[in-house]
C-alpha positions as CSV (number, residue, x, y, z in Angstrom):
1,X,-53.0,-57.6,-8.7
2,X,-49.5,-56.6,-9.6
3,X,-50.5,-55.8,-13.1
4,X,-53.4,-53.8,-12.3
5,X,-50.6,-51.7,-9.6
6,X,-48.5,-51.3,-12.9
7,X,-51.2,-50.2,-15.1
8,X,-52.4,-47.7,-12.0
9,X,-48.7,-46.7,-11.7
10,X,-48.2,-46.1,-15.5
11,X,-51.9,-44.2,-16.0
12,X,-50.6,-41.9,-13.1
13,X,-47.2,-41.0,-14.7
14,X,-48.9,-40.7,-18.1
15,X,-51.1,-38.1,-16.6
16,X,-48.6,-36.5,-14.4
17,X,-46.6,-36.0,-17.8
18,X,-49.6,-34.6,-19.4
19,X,-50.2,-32.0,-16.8
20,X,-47.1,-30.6,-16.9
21,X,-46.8,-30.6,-20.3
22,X,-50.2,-28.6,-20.3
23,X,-49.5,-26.2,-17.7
24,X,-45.8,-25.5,-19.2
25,X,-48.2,-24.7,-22.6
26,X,-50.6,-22.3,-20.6
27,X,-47.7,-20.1,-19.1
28,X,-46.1,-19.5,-22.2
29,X,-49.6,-18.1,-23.5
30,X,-49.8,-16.0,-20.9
31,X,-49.6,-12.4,-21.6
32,X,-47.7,-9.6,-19.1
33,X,-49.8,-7.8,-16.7
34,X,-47.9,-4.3,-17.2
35,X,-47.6,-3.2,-20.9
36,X,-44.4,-2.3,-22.2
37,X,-45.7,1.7,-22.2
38,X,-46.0,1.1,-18.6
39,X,-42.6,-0.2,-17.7
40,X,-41.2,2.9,-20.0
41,X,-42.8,5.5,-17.8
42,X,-41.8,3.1,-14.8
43,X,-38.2,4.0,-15.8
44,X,-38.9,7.1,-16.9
45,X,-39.6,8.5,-13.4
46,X,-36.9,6.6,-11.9
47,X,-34.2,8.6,-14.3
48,X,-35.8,11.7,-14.0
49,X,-35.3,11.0,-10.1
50,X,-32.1,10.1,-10.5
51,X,-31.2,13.0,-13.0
52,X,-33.0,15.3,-10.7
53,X,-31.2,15.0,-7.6
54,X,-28.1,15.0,-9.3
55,X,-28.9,18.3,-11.3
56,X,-29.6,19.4,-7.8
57,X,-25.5,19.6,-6.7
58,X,-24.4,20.5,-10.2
59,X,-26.8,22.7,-11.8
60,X,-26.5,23.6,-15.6
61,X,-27.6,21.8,-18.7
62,X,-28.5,19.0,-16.3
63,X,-30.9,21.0,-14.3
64,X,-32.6,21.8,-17.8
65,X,-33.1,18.4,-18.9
66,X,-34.3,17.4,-15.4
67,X,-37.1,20.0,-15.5
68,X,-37.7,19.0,-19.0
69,X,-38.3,15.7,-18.2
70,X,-40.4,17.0,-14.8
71,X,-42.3,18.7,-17.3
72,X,-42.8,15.7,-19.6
73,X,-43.7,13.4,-16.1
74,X,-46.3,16.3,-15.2
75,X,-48.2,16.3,-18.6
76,X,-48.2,12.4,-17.9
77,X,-49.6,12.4,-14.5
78,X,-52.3,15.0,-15.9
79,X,-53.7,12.6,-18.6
80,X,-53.3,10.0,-15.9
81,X,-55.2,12.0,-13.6
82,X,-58.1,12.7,-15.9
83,X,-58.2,9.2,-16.8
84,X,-58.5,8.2,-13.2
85,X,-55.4,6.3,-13.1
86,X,-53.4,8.7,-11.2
87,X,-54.6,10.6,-7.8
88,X,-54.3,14.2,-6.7
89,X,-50.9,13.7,-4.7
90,X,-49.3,12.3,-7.2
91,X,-50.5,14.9,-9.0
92,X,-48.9,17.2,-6.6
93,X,-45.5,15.7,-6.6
94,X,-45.8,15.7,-10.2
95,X,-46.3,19.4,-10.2
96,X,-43.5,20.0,-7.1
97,X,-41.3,18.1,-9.6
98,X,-41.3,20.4,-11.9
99,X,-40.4,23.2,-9.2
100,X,-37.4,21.5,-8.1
101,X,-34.5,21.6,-10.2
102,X,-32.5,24.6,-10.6
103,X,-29.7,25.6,-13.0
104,X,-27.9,26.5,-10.5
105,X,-26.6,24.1,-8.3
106,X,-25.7,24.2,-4.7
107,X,-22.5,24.4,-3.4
108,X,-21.5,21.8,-1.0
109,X,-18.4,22.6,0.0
110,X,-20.1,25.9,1.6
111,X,-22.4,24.2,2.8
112,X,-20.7,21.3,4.7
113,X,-17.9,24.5,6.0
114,X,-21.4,26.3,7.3
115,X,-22.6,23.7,9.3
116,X,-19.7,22.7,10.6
117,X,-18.7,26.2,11.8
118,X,-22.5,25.9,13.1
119,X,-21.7,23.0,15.5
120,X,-18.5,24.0,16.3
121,X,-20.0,27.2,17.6
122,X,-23.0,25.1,18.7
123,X,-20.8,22.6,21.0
124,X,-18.6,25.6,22.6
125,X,-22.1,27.6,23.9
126,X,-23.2,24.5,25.1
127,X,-20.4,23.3,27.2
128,X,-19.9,27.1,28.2
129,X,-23.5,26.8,29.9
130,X,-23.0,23.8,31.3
131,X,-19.9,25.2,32.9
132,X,-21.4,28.2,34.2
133,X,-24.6,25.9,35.3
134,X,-22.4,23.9,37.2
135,X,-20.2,26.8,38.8
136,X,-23.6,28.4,40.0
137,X,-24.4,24.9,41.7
138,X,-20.9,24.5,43.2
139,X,-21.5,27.6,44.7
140,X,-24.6,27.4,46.7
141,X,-24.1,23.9,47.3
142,X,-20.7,25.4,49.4
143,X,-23.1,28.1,50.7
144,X,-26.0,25.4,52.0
145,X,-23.6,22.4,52.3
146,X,-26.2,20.6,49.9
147,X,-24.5,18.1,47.7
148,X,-23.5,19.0,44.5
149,X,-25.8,16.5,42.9
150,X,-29.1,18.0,44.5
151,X,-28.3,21.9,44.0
152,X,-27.7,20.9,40.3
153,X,-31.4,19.9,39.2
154,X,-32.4,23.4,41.5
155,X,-30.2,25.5,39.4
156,X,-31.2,24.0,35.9
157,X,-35.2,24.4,37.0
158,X,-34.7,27.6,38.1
159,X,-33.0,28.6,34.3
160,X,-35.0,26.9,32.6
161,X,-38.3,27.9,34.8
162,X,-38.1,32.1,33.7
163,X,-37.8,31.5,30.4
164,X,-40.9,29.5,30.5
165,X,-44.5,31.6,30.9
166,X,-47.8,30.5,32.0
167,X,-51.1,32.4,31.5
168,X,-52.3,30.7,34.9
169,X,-55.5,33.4,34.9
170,X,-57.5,31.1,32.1
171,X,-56.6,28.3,34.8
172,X,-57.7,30.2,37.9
173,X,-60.9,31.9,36.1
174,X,-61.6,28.1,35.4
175,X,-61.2,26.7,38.7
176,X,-62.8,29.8,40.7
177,X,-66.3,29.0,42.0
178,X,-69.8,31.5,40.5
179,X,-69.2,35.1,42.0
180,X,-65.7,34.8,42.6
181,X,-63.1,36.8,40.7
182,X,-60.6,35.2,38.4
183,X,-57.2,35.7,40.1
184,X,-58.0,35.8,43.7
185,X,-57.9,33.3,46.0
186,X,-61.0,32.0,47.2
187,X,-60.1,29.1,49.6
């Protein structure tokens, strides 16, 4: 009994050797799913990404050689496309790609001064109408002897209600009973 344990032990490790050496054998036959054409292009469009929004804030000879390489993603995506391989929004992006980068690049320190006068400006008509809001509301809360708190949401509404318009003729022409006139009262 114990030899027949040892020979069931030893046939088990003998295969379980076999096995792996088999499988080990196998994977290094294997061949890799993506071709080495498709991991160029992979990192093709990821430099001409990278390139591009770079070329973006500078401009010049790089804003060239992102549209060249645009260009070169574009003819790509147009063989890929006819091939079936490619569909028509990348396609698109392909195409808006080739729109995007300039040779002249845009200046950021402009820009960030622009929006932050834009804010700045921004924050001070902001707080000037909440002032004004809350002056209004002081006001005729003295006038009714309301509390601050409920004149407030009155005063707001009531700004914010005449800017707002309503076409409520479509509603009452809707809501009017047959032989009735739209815009008069019928109750």
């Amino acid at each position: 009994m114990k030899e027949r344990a040892r020979s069931a032990a030893s046939d088990v490790s003998t295969a379980a050797t076999n096995l792996r050496n088999s499988l080990h054998h196998a994977g290094t036959l294997m061949v890799q799913p993506v071709s080495d054409c498709d991991l160029f292009w992979e990192a093709f469009q990821w430099l001409t990404i990278i390139i591009s929004v770079i070329a973006v804030f500078t401009g010049g000879i790089l804003g060239i050689i992102a549209w060249g390489m645009n260009a070169a993603l574009l003819i790509k995506t147009i063989v890929d496309f006819s091939q079936g391989k490619a569909g028509g929004l990348e396609l698109g992006l392909a195409f808006l790609g080739v729109l995007f980068p300039s040779t002249k690049g845009i200046n950021v320190g402009q820009l960030v001064k622009g929006l932050g006068n834009t804010l700045k400006g921004g924050a001070s008509r902001i707080s000037g109408s909440a002032r004004a809001l809350s002056f209004q509301a002081g006001n005729i809360a003295r006038l009714t002897g309301l509390p601050h708190f409920v004149v407030l949401p009155m005063v707001v509404g009531a700004k914010i209600g005449g800017s707002l318009r309503f076409d409520l003729s479509r509603s009452a022409a809707a809501s009017s009973p047959p032989g009735r006139a739209a815009g008069r009262a019928w109750w």
